[in-house]
Gaussian input, Z-matrix of N, CA and C with variables (Angstrom, degrees):
# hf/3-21g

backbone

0 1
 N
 C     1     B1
 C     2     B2     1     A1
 N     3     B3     2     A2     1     D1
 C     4     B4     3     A3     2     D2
 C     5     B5     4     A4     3     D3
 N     6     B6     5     A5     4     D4
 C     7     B7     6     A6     5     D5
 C     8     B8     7     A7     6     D6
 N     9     B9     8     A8     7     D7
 C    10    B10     9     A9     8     D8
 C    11    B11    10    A10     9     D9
 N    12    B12    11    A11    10    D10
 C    13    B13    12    A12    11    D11
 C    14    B14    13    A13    12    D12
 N    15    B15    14    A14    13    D13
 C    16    B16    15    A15    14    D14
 C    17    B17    16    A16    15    D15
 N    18    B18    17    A17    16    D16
 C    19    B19    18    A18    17    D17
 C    20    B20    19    A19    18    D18
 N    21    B21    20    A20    19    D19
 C    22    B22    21    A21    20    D20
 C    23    B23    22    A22    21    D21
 N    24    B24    23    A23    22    D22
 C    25    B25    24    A24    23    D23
 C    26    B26    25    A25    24    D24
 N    27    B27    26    A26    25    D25
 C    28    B28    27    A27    26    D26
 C    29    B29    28    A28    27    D27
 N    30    B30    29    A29    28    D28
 C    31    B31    30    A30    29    D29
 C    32    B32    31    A31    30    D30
 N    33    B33    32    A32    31    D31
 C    34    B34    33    A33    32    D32
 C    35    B35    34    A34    33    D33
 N    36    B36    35    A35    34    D34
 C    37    B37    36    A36    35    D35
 C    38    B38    37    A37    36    D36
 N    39    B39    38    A38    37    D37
 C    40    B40    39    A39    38    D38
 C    41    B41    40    A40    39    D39
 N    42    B42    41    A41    40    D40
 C    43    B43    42    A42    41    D41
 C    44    B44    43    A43    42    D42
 N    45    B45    44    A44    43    D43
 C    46    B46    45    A45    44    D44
 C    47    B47    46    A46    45    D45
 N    48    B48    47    A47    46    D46
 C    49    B49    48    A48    47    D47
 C    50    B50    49    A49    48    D48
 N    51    B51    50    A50    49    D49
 C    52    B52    51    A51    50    D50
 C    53    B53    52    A52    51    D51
 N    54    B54    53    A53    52    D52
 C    55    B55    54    A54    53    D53
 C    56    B56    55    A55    54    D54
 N    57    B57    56    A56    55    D55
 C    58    B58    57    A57    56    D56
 C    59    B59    58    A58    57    D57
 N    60    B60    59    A59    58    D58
 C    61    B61    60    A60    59    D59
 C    62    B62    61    A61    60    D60
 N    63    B63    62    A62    61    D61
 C    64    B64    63    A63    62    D62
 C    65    B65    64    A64    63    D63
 N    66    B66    65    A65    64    D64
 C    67    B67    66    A66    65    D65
 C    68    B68    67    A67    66    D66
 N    69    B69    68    A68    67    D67
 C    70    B70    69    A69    68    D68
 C    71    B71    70    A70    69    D69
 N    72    B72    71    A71    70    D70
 C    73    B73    72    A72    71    D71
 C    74    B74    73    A73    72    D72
 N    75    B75    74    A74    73    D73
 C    76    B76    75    A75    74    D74
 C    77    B77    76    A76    75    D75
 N    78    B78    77    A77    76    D76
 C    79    B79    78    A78    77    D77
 C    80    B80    79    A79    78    D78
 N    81    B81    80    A80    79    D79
 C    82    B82    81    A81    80    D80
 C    83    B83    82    A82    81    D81
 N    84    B84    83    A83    82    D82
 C    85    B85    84    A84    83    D83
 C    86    B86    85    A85    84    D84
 N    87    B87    86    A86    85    D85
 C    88    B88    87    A87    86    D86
 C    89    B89    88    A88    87    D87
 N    90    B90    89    A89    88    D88
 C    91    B91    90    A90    89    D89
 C    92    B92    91    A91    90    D90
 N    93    B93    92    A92    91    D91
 C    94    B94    93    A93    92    D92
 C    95    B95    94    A94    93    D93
 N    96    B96    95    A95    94    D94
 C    97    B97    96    A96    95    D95
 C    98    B98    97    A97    96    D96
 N    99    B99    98    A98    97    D97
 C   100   B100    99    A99    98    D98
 C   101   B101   100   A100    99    D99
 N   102   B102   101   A101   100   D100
 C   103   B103   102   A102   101   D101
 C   104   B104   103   A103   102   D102
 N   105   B105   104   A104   103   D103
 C   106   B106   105   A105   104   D104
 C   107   B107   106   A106   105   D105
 N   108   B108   107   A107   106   D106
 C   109   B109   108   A108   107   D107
 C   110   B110   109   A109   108   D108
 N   111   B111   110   A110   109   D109
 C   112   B112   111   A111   110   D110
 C   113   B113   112   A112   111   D111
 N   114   B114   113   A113   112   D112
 C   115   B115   114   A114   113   D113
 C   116   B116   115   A115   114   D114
 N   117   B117   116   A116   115   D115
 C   118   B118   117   A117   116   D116
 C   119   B119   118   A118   117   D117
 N   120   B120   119   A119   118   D118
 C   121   B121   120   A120   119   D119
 C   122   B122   121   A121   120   D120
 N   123   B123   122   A122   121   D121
 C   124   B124   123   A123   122   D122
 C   125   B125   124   A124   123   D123
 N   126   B126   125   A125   124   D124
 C   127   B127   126   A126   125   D125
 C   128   B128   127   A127   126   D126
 N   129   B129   128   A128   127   D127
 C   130   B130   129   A129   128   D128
 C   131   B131   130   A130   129   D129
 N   132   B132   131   A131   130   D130
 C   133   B133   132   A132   131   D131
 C   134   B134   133   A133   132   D132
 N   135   B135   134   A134   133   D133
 C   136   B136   135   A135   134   D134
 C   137   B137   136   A136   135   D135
 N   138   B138   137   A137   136   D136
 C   139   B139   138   A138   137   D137
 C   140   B140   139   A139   138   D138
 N   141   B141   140   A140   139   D139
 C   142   B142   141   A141   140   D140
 C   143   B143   142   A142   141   D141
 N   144   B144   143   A143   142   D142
 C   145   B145   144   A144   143   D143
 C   146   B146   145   A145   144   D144
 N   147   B147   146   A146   145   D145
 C   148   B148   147   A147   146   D146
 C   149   B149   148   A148   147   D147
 N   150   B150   149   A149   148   D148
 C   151   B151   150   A150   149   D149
 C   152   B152   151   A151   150   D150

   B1=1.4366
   B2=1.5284
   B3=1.1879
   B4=1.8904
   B5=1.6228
   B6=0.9356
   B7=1.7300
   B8=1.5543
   B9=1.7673
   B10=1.6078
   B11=1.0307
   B12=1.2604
   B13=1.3018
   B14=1.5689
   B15=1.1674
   B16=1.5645
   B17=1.7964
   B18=1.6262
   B19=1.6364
   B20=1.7605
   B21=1.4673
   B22=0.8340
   B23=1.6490
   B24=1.3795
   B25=1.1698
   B26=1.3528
   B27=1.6842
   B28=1.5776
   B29=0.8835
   B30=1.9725
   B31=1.6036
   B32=1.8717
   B33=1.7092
   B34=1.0767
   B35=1.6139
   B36=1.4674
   B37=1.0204
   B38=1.5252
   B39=1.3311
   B40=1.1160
   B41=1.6586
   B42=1.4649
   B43=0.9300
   B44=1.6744
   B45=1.2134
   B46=1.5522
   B47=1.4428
   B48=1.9036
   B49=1.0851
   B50=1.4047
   B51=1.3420
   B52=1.3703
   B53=1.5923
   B54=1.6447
   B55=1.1946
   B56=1.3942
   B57=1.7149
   B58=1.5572
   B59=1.5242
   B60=1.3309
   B61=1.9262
   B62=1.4971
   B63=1.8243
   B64=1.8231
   B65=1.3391
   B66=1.2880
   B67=1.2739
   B68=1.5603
   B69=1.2378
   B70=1.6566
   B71=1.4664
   B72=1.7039
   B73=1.9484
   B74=1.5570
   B75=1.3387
   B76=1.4034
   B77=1.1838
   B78=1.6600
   B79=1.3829
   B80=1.3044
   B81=1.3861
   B82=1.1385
   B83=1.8955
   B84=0.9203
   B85=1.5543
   B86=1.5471
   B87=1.3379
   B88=1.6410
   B89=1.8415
   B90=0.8773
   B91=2.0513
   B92=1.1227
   B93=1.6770
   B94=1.2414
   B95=2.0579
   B96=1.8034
   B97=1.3981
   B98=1.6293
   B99=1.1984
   B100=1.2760
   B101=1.5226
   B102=1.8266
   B103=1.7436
   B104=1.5969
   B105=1.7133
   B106=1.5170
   B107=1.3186
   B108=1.2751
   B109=1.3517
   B110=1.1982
   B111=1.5742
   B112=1.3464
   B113=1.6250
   B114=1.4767
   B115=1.3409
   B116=1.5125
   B117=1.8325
   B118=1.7450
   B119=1.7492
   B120=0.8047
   B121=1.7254
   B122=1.7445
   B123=1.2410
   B124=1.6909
   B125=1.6279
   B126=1.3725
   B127=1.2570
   B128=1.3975
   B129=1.3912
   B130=1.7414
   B131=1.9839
   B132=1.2534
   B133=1.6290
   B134=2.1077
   B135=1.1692
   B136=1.5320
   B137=1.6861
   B138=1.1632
   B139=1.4414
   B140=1.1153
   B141=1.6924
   B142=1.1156
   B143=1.2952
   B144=1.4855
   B145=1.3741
   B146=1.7323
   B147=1.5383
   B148=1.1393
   B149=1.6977
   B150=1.4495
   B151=1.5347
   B152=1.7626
   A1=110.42
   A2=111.88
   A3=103.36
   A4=86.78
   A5=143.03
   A6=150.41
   A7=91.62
   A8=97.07
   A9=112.61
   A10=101.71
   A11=135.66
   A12=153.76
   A13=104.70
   A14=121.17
   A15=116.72
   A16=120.05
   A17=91.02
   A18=76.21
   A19=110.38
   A20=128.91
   A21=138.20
   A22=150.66
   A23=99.18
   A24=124.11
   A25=89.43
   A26=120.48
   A27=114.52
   A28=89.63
   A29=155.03
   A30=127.14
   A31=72.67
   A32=123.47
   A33=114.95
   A34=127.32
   A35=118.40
   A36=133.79
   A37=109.40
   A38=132.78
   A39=117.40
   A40=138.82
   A41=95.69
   A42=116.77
   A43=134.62
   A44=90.70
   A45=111.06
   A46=114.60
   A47=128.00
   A48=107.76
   A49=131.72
   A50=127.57
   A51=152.00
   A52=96.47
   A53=80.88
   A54=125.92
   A55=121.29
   A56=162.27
   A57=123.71
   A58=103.21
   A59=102.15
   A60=103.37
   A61=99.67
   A62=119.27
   A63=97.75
   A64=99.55
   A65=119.76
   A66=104.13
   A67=106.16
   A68=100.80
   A69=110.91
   A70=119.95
   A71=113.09
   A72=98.47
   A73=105.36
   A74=108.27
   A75=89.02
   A76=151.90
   A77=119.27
   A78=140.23
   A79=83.80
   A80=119.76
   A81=156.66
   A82=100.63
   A83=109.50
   A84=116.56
   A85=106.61
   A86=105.97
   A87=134.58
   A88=77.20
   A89=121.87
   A90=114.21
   A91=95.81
   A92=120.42
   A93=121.46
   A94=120.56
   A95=84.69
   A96=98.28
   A97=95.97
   A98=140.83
   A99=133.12
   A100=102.74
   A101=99.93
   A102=96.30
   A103=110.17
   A104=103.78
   A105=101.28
   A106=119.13
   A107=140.97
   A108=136.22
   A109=112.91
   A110=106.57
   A111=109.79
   A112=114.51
   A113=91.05
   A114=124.73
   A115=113.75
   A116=94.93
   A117=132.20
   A118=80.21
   A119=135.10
   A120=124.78
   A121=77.28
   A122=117.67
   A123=121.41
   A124=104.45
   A125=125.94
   A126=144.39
   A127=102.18
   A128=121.80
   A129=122.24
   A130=97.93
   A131=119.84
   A132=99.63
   A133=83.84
   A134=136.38
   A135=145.05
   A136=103.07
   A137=126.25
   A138=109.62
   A139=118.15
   A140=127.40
   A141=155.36
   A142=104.95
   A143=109.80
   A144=122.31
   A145=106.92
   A146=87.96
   A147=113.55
   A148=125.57
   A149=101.30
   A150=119.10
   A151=95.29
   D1=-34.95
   D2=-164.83
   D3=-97.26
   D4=0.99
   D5=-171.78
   D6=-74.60
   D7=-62.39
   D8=-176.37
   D9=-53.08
   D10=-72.06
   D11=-157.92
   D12=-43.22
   D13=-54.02
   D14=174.31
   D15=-90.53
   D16=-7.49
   D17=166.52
   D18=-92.58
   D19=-2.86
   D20=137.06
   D21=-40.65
   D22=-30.56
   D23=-169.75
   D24=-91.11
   D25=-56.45
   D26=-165.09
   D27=-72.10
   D28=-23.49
   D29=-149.33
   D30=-70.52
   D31=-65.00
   D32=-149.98
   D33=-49.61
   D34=-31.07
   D35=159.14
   D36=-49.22
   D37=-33.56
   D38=169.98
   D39=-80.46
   D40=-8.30
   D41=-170.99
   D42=124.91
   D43=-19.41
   D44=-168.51
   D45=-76.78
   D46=121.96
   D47=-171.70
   D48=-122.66
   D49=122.57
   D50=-166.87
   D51=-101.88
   D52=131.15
   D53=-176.22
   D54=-58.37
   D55=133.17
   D56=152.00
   D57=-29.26
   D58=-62.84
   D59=-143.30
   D60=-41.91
   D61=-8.94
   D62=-176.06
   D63=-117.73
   D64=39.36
   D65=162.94
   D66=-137.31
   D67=123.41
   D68=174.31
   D69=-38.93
   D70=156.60
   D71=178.02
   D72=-73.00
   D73=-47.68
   D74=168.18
   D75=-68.31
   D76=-2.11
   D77=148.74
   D78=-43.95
   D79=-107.08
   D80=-131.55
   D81=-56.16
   D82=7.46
   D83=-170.54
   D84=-121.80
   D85=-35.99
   D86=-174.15
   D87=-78.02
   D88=-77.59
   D89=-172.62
   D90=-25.41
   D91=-73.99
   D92=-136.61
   D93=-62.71
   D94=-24.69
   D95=178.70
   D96=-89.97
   D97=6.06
   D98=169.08
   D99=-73.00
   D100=-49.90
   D101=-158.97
   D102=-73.41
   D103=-27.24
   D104=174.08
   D105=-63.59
   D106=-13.85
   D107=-179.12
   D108=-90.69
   D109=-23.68
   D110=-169.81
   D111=-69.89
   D112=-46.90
   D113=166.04
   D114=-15.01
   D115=-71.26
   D116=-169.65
   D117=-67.55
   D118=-66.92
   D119=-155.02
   D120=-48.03
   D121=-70.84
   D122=-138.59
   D123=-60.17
   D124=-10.10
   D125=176.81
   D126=-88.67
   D127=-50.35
   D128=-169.17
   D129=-72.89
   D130=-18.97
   D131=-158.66
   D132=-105.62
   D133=11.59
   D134=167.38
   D135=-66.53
   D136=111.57
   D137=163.27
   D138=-47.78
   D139=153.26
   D140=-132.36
   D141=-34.35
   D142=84.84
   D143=160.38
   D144=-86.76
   D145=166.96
   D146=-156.19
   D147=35.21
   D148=43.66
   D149=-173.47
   D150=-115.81

C-alpha cells in the first residue's frame, strides 16, 4: 500500500492524472500521511522553527 501510495504521488507529480475512483481509501490516506510528514521533515530542517 505505501509502495502504491508513493508511486502514485510521483505519477501525480509528473503530471499524470488519477482519478479518486482509482485510488483506494487507504491508498489515498497512506498519501495523505506521506505529504504530512513530508511536510513535518520540510518544517524540522527550517532554522529555528517552531521558535
Amino acid at each position: 500500500m505505501i509502495r502504491r501510495a508513493l508511486d502514485m504521488r510521483t505519477a501525480l507529480k509528473l503530471g499524470i492524472r488519477i482519478s479518486l475512483d482509482e485510488i483506494r481509501a487507504d491508498e489515498f490516506i497512506a498519501m495523505q500521511i506521506l505529504e504530512e510528514e513530508r511536510d513535518r521533515h520540510e518544517r524540522e530542517k527550517l532554522p529555528n522553527h517552531g521558535e
